[in-house]
Wavefront OBJ file of the C-alpha trace (Angstrom):
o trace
v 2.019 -73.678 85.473
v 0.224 -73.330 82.077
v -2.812 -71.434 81.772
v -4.663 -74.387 80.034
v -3.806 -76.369 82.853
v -5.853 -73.760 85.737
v -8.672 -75.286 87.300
v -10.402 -74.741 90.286
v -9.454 -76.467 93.483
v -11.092 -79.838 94.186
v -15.186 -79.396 95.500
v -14.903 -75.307 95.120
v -17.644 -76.004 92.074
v -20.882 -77.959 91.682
v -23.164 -78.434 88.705
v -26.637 -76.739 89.084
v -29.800 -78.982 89.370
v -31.422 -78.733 85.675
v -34.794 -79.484 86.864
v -37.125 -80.800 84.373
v -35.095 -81.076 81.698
v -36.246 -84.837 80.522
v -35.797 -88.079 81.879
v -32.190 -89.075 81.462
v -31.414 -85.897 83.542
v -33.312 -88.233 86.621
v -35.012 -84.523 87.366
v -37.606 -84.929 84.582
v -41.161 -85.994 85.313
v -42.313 -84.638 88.692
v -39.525 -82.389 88.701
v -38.299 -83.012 92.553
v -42.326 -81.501 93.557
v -43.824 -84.902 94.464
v -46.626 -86.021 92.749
v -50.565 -84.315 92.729
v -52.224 -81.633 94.569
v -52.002 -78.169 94.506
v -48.385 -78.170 95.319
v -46.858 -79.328 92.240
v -48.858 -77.287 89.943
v -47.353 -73.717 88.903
v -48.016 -70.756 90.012
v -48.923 -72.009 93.804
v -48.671 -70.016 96.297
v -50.368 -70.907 100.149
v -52.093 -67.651 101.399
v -50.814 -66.448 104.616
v -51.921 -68.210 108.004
v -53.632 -70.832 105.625
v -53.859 -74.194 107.534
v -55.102 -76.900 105.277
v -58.960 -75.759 105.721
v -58.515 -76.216 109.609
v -59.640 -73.133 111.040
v -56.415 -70.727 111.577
v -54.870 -69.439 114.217
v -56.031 -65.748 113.573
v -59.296 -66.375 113.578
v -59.324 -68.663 115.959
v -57.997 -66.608 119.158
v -60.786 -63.933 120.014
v -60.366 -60.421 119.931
v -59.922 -58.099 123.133
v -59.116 -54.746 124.545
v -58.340 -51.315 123.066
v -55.713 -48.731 122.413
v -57.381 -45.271 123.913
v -56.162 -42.599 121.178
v -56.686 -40.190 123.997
v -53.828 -41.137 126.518
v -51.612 -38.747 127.839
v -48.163 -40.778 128.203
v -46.023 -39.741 130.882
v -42.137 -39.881 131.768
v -42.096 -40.325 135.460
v -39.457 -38.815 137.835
v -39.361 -39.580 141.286
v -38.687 -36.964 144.703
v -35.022 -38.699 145.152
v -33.983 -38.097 141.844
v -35.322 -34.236 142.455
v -33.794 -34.666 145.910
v -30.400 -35.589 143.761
v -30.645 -32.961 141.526
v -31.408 -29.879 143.755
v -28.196 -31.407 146.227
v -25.932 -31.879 143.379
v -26.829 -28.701 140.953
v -27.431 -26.799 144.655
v -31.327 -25.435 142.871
v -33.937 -23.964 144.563
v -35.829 -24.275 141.545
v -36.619 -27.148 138.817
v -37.747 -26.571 135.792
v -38.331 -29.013 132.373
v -35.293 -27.810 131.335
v -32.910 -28.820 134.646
v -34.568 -32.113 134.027
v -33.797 -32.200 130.302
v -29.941 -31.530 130.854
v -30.024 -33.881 134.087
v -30.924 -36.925 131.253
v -34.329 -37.503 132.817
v -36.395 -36.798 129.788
v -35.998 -35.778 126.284
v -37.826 -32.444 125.005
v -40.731 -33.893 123.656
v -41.641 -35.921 126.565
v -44.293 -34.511 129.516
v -43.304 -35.404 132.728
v -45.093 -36.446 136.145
v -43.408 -35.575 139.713
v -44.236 -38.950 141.549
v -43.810 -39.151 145.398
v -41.266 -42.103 145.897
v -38.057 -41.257 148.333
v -37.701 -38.331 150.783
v -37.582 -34.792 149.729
v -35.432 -32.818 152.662
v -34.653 -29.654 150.776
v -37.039 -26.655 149.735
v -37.374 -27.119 146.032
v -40.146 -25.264 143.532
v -40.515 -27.890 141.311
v -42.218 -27.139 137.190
v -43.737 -30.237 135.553
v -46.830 -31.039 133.635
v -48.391 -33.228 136.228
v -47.900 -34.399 139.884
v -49.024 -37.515 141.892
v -51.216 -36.650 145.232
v -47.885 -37.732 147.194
v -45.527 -35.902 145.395
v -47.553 -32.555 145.814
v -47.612 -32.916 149.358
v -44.512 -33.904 150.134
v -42.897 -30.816 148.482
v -45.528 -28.540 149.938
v -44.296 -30.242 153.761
v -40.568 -29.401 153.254
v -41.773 -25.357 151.527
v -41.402 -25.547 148.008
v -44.509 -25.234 145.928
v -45.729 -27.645 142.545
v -45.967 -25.607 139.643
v -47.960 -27.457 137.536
v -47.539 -26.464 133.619
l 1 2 3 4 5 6 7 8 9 10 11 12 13 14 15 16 17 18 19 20 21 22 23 24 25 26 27 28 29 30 31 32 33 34 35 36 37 38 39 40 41 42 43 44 45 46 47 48 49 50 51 52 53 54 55 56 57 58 59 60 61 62 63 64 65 66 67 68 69 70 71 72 73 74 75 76 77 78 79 80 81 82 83 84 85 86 87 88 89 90 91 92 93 94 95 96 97 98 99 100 101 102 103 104 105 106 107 108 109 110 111 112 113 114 115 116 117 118 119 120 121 122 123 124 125 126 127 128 129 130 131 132 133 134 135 136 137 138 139 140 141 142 143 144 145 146 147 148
């Protein structure tokens, strides 16, 4: 092995297109574009959503609904996971913070008691809001809703 006689290995290398670089190149002329129309000119370039002059999409679908920059967003806990928590941490009281080390919620979330499952212990429970069925059902087994 000489190196004058290196060379790369059989179809590792192509020659790059030279487009529109004259007729005997067979890329000259139209320059693989096609021929007329705003396409083959330079500096072309289709807006976004443009359809030929047929009326787009966008405009075409009407507009509904609204995002209310007022909403209070929620994370929602139910009585059997409180149920779970008091049994397995043996509380008589739950605050944000129980429910932040349980996994329930992160800090910056608020959190709503909501009244699905069976609550048999007497738990004070601390959250920012309660359902109707949740309050009640903690108030029939004892404990008390502390709202925040």
């Amino acid at each position: 092995m000489k190196l004058n006689t290196l060379k790369p290995a059989e179809g590792s290398t192509k020659t790059r297109k030279r487009i529109g670089r004259g007729p005997g190149s067979g890329l000259g002329g139209t320059s693989t574009r096609g021929s007329k129309g705003a396409k083959s000119r330079s500096g072309y370039s289709r807006k976004i959503g443009f359809e030929g002059g047929q009326m787009p999409l966008q405009r075409l679908v009407p507009k509904f609904g609204f995002k209310n920059i007022n909403r209070v967003e929620y994370k929602a806990v139910n009585l059997d996971k409180i149920q779970e928590l008091a049994e397995k941490n043996n509380l008589e009281k739950i605050t944000k913070a129980d429910l932040i080390a349980a996994g329930f919620i992160s800090s910056k979330h608020l959190v709503k008691i909501l009244g699905c499952g069976q609550l048999t212990k007497k738990v004070d429970v601390e959250a920012d809001a309660f359902s109707k069925t949740a309050a009640a059902a903690i108030e029939a087994v004892g404990g008390t809703a502390i709202k925040l």
